[in-house]
N, C-alpha and C positions, 0 to 999 in steps of 0.2 A: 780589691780582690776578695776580701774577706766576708764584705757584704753582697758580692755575687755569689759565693760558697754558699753563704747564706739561705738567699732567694732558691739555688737548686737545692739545696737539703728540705726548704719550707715544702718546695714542689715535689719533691720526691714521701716528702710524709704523705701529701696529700692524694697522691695517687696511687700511694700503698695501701689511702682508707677506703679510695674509690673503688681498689681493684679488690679488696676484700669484701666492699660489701654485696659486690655482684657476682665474682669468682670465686668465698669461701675465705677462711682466715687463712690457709697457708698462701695468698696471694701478695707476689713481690715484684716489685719492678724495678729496675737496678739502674743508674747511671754510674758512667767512667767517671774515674777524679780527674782532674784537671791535670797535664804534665806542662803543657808549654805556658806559661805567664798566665793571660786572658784571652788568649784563643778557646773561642767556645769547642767545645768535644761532639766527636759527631754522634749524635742520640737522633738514630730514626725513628721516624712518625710512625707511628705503631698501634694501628688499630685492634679491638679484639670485639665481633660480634656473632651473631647467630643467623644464620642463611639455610633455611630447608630443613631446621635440627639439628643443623652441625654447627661446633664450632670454629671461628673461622679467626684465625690470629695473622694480619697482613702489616708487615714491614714494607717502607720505603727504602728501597737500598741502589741507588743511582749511580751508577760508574761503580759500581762492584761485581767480581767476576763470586759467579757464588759456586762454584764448585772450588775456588781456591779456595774465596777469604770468609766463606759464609759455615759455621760446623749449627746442626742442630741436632739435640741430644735430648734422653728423656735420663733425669735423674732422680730421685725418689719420688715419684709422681709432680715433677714438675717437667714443665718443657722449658729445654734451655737454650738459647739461638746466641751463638757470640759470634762476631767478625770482625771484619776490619778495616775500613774505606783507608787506599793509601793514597798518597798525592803522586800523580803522574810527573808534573812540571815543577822543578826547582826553580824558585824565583825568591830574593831578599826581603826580609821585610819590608827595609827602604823602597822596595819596590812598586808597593801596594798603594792604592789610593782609597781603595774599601775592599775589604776582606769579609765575604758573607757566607762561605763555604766551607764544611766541615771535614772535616780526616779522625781516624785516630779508630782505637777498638771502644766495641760497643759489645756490651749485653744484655739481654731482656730475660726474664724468669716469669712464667706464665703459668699457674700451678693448671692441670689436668684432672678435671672433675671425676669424680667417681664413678666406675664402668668403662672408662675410655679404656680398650687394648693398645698399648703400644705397637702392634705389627699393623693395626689399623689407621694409624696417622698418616698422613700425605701431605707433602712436600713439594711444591712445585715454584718455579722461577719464570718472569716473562715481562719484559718492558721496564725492566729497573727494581717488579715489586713480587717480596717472597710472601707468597701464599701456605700459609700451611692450617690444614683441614682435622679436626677432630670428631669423627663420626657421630652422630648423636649425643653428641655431648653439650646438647645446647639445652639449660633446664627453660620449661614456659614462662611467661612473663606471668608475675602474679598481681592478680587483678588488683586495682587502685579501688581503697576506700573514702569514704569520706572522714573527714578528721570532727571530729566533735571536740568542742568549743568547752572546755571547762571555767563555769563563774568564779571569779577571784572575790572573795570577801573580805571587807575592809574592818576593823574596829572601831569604833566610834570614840570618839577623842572624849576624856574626862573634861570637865567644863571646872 
């Protein structure tokens, strides 16, 4: 258990470095801790890219009703999406021969780049996946350089 704790904490660093250095330093991305033994937590697939200038932040959320279990809120310039996939069907764990599906609550924190209005965000739900739109808020890609090569010089051995 403790070297899967592990593995999600090493994951969770590195997608805080990711998400900061394309979203800005106040960029976080949150998983749930663990409550039931090693049953994985459900952490949707969570894209976040740029379409026409806008930013475009899309969740996988499959068998969730999002007007119940889905809240999404802006909080000090972040956007914050938490829900909660339940389990429909009670069955034992003895029951299981492979358990590959998730339950449980989920949060995402998406910081919200500078100039976004809040009354201008859009929210929309359709086929299992939440879309939500941040109006020009997408910065341009910045052009790739070439990397130049700096010579490493050696000392030369006393003889």
């Amino acid at each position: 258990m403790l070297e899967l704790w592990d593995e999600m904490m090493g994951l969770e660093r590195r997608m805080d470095d990711l998400f900061r250095t394309y979203l800005g330093p106040r960029a976080r991305i949150t998983f749930p801790a663990f409550r039931e033994g090693l049953r994985r937590p459900f952490v949707p697939a969570t894209d976040v890219f740029a379409r026409k200038g806008d930013l475009v932040v899309r969740l996988e959320l499959p068998g969730v009703d999002p007007k119940k279990d889905v809240k999404v809120t802006v909080d000090d310039g972040v956007l914050v999406i938490k829900g909660e996939r339940e389990s429909t069907e009670e069955i034992e764990d003895e029951d299981f021969y492979r358990m590959e599906s998730c339950y449980g609550s989920f949060e995402r924190d998406v910081p919200i780049p500078e100039g976004v209005k809040e009354k201008d965000i859009k929210a929309g739900y359709a086929n299992g996946v939440l879309e939500i739109v941040m109006p020009g808020a997408a910065k341009p890609a910045v052009e790739p350089h070439e990397a130049k090569e700096i010579p490493i010089h050696t000392a030369a051995k006393a003889a």
